[in-house]
C-alpha positions in Angstrom: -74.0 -112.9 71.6 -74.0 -116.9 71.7 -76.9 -118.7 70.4 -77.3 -121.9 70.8 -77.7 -124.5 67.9 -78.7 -128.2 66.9 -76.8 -129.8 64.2 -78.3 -132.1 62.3 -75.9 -134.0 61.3 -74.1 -133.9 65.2 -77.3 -133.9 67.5 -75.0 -135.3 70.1 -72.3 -132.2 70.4 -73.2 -128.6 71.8 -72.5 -125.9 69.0 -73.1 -122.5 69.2 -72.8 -119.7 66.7 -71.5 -116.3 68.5 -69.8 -112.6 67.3 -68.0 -112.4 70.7 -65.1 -110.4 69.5 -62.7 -113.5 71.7 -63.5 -115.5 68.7 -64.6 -113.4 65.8 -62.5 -110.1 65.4 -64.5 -109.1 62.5 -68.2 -109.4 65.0 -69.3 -111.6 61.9 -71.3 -114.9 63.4 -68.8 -118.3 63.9 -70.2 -121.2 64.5 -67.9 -122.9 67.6 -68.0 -126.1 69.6 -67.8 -126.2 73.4 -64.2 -126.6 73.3 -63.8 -123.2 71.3 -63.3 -124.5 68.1 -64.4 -122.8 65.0 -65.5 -124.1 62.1 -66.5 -122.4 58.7 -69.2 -123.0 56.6 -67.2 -125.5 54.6 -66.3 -127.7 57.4 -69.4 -129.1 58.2 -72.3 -130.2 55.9 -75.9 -130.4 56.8 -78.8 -127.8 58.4 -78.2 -125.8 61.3 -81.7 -125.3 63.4 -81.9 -122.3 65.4 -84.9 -121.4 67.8 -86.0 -118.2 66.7 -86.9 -116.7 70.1 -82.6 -116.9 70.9 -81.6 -115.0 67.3 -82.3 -111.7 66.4 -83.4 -111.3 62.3 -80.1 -109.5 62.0 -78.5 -112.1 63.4 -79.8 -114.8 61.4 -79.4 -113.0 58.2 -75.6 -112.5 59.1 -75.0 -116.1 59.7 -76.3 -116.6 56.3 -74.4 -113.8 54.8 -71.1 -115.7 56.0 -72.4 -119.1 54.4 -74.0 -120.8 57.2 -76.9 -123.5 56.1 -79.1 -122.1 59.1 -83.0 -122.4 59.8 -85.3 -120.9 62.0 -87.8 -123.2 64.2 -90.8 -122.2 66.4 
């Protein structure tokens, strides 16, 4: 699964977080850029917004588990 996300604090670069096993072994989410890139929790400061009709309550509670600052919009 790959759900899309706005950054807050990068509105201008496409992010996504995804458990694709390509990226994330362990099928716990990673948040990635569109050049593949991961970062952690700890690289990147600021809110993550996620539109709640793309992201299971699962999913969204495992992002948070990991230590992603995520939020749900309507």
């Amino acid at each position: 699964m790959r759900i899309p996300i706005l950054h807050i604090t990068h509105p201008e670069q496409k992010f996504w977080l995804t458990d694709e096993q390509a990226v994330s072994p362990t099928g716990k989410p990673v948040l990635i850029d569109a050049g593949g890139h991961i970062y952690r929790p700890t690289d990147l400061r600021g809110v993550m917004i996620i539109d709640e009709r793309t992201c299971s309550q699962a999913f969204y509670d495992a992002a948070q588990k990991v230590g992603y600052q995520v939020v749900w919009m309507d």
